[in-house]
C-alpha positions in Angstrom: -9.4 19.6 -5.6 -6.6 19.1 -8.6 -5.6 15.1 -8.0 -2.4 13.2 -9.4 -1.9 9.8 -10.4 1.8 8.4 -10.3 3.0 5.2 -11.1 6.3 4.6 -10.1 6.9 0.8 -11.3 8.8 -1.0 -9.8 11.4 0.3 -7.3 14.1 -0.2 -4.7 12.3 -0.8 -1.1 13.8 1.8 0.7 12.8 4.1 -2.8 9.1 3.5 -2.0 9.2 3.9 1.8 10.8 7.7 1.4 8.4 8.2 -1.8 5.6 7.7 0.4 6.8 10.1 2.8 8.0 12.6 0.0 4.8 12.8 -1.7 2.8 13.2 2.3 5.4 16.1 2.8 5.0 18.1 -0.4 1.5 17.7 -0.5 0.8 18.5 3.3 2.9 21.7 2.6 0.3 22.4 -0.5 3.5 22.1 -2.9 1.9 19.0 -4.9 -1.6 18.1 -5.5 -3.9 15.6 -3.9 -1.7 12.4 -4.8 -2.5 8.8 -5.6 0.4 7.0 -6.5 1.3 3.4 -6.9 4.6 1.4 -6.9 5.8 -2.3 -7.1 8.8 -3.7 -5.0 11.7 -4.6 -7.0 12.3 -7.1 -4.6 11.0 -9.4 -1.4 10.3 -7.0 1.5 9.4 -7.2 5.2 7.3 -3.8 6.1 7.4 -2.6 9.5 4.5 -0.7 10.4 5.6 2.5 12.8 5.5 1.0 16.0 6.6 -2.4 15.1 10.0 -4.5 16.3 11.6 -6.9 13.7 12.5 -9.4 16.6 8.8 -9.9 17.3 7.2 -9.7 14.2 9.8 -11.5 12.2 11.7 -14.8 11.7 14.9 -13.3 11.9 16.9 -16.6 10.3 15.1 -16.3 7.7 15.2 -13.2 6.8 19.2 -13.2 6.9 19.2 -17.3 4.9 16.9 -15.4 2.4 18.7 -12.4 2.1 15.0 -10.2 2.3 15.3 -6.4 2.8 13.7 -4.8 6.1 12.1 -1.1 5.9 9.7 1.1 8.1 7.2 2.7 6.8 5.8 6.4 8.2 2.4 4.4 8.8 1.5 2.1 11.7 0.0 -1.2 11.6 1.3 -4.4 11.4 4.2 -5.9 9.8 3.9 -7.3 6.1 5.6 -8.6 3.5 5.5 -7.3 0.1 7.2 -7.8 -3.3 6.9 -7.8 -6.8 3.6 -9.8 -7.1 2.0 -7.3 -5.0 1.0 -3.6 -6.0 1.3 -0.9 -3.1 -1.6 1.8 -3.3 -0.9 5.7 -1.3 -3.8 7.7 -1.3 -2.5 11.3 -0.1 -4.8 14.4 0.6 -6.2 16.9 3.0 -8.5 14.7 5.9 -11.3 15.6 3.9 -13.7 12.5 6.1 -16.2 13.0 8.9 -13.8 10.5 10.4 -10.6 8.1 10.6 -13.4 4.9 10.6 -15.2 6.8 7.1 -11.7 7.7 5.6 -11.1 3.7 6.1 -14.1 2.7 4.6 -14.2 5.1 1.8 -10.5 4.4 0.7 -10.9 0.7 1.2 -14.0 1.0 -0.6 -12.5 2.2 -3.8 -9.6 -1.1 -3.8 -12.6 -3.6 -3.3 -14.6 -1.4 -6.3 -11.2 -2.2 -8.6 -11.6 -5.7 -7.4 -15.3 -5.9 -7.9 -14.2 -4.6 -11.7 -12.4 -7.4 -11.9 -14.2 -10.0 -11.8 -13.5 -10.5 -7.6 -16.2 -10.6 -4.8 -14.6 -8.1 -2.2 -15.8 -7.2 1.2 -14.2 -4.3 3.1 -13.7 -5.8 7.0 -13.0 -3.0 9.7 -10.6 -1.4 10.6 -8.5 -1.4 7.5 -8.8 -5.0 5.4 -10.3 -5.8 2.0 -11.4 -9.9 2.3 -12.7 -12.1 -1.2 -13.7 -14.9 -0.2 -13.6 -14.8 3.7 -9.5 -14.2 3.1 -7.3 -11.1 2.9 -6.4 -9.4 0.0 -5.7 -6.0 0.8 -4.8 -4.4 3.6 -4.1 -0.5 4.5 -2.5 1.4 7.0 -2.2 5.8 7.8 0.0 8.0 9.0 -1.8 11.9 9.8 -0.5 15.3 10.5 -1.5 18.9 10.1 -5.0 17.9 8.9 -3.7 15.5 6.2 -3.5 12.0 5.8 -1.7 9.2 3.6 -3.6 6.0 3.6 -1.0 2.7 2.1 -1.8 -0.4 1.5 -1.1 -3.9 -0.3 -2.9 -5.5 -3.2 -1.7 -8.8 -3.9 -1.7 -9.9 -7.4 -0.1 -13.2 -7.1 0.1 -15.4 -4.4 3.5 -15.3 -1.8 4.1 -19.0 -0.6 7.0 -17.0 1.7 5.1 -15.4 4.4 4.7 -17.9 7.1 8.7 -18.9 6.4 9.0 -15.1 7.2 6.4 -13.4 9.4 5.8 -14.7 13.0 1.9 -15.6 12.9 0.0 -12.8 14.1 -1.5 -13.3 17.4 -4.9 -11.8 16.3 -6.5 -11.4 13.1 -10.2 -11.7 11.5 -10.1 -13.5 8.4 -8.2 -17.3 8.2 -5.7 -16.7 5.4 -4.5 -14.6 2.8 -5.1 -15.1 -1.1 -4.6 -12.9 -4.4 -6.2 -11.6 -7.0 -4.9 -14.5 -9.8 -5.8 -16.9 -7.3 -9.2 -15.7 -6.9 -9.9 -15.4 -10.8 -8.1 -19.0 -11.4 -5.8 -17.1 -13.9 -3.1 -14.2 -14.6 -4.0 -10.5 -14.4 -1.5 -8.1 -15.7 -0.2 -5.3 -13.6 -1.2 -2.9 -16.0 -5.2 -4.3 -16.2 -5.2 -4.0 -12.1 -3.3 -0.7 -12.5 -6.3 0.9 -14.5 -9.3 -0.8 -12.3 -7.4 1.4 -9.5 -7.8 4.1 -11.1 -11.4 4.2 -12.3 -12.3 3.5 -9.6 -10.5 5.9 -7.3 -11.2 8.5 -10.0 -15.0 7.8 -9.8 -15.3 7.8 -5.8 -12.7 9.9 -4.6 -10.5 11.6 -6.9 -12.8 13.4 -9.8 -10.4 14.7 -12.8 -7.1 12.6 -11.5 -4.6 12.6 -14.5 -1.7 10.9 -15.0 1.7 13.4 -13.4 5.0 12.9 -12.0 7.0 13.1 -8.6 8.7 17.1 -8.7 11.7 18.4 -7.9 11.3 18.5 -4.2 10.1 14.7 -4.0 12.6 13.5 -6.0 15.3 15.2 -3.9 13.7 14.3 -0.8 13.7 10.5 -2.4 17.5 11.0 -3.0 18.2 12.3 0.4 16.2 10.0 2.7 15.8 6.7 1.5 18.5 5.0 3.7 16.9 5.8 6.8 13.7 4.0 6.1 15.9 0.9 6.2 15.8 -1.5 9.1 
């Protein structure tokens, strides 16, 4: 299987949610290879999983006083905020896994070997969470169809003192708090340095010969046409 590495910097929310959904469509119609590609919000961002209602999951006042953009994203799961401190990981391919709990742990797996390259203890927790010490650092989500999946998920970098101002506290979850990778470490990491421990390690465990590509034609049209609608 040919695999692609994309890193699309930083971008407009709504840009990322329909990139994600570009990139599942052309490569679930065999029009782009096996995809990993990355991307950084350009701003703060509530994302709703699938199946999620901003009026429960978020502090609505806030999110208007803070002026913080709202998108869905094709995956379920719960509802998250991301920005530029974090790094947003899609892992795109044919359902090549016995089953949804091994595609879980073996794509979960390859964040925490990143973080483990890093210098980080990491610890994949079921169903779809990466934990260094005992607190969340990662978390992923899918969205399947046709015998392919995307996997997404969060990687934060630097620490977001904005979440409880923003998110109504979830009602269940298994670890206490969140923390970050520069947190962890007690110093910086560049985006670049967490970047490339991505990609070793993906390439190593999941992707052999991923090389660096682009977004075609058709995602880049589908990007232009659709990005509005993942908008909340």
């Amino acid at each position: 299987m040919t695999w692609r590495f994309v890193d699309l910097g930083a971008v407009l929310p709504e840009y990322g949610a329909a990139a994600d959904a570009a990139v599942f469509e052309e490569v679930s119609g065999r029009r782009s290879p096996a995809t990993l590609h990355i991307y950084s919000r350009d701003r703060m961002t509530v994302s709703l999983g699938r199946f999620r209602d901003l009026d429960t999951d978020v502090r609505r006042d806030a999110l208007e006083h803070l002026d913080i953009t709202a998108v869905r994203r094709m995956s379920g799961g719960s509802t998250v905020l991301t920005g530029p401190s974090q790094i947003i990981y899609s892992f795109t391919s044919e359902d090549i896994f016995p089953s949804k709990k091994d595609s879980y742990s073996e794509i979960c797996g390859c964040v925490a070997s990143a973080l483990e390259s890093l210098g980080l203890d990491a610890e994949y927790k079921e169903p779809n969470d990466i934990l260094s010490g005992g607190m969340k650092i990662s978390g992923g989500a899918q969205y399947r169809a046709g015998g392919f999946l995307i996997q997404h998920g969060t990687l934060i970098v630097e620490p977001e003192p904005l979440i409880q101002e923003i998110l109504m506290p979830l009602k269940e979850r298994s670890y206490p708090s969140t923390t970050s990778i520069s947190e962890r470490l007690e110093h910086s990491v560049s985006r670049d340095s967490v970047k490339e421990a991505l990609k070793r390690a993906f390439k190593k465990k999941l992707c052999p010969g991923l090389s660096d590509g682009e977004l075609t034609e058709g995602e880049l049209h589908f990007i232009a046409d659709n990005s509005e609608r993942f908008r909340v």
